[in-house]
Structures are given as C-alpha cells and as structure tokens.
C-alpha positions, 0 to 999 in steps of 0.5 A: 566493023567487025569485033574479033577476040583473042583467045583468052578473051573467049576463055574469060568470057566463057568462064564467066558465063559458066560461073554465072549460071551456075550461081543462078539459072539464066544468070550466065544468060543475062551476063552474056546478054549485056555483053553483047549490048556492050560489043554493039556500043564498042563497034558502033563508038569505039573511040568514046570510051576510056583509054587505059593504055596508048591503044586499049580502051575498056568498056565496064559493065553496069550489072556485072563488076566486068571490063571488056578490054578492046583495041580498035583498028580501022577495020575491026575491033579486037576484044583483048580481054574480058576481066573481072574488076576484082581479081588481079590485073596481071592476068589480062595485061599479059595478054594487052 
C-alpha cells in the first residue's frame, strides 16, 4: 500500500527534523527514523490504530511527544498531519 502526504504533513515533518537536529546532532535523524518505523505499522495495520474523527486514525510516537495523523483509503494511506502533542490543535484539523 502506498502512503502519500499532504502538503502541510511534509512542512510539519520536515520542520521537526530540522528542530530536532538543531537541539542535538542526529537527533532529527532519529526523529525521522521513528517516523518511519511508524509509517511501516500504519501501512502494513492501518485499521489498528485509534480513530480520532469519522475517518482519521493517529499513530503517537513513543520517544518523541508526535502524532501522525492519516486516513486509510483501500489503495493508499494518506498522511494528513504530523503534529506536535503540545501545541494547539487548530493548526492540523484545518488541514483534516
């Protein structure tokens, strides 16, 4: 199945990358290693995890305080957002 992003799930993604690394060398790195790891999950049990509205699920992170946001559709998975757990919602349910 393949896992596609909306555009402000890139922006959020790679901005936590980037505010990562810049707190410690590789840090971003590892961030985005878990990510991964958790894109893998979502795509091969997309129907496991927690709904949060009538057709977004979320993913939460264990090392980082990050939820990945996604719909599954039959033939992809559609990353919606990648949000920090404690800054204001507003700014990724716009995008749901």
């Amino acid at each position: 199945m393949k896992i596609v992003f909306l555009p402000p799930a890139v922006k959020e993604l790679e901005d936590a990358i980037n505010y990562y690394n810049f707190q410690l060398e590789k840090l971003g790195d590892q961030f985005y290693q878990e990510f991964s790891e958790a894109c893998l999950l979502i795509r091969n049990f997309p129907s496991i995890w927690h709904k949060t509205g009538k057709f977004t699920r979320r993913f939460v992170l264990k090392r980082f305080p990050y939820l990945i946001l996604f719909v599954a559709e039959p033939d992809k998975i559609i990353i919606t957002a990648v949000a920090h757990q404690h800054r204001n919602p507003e700014s990724y349910i716009r995008s749901l």
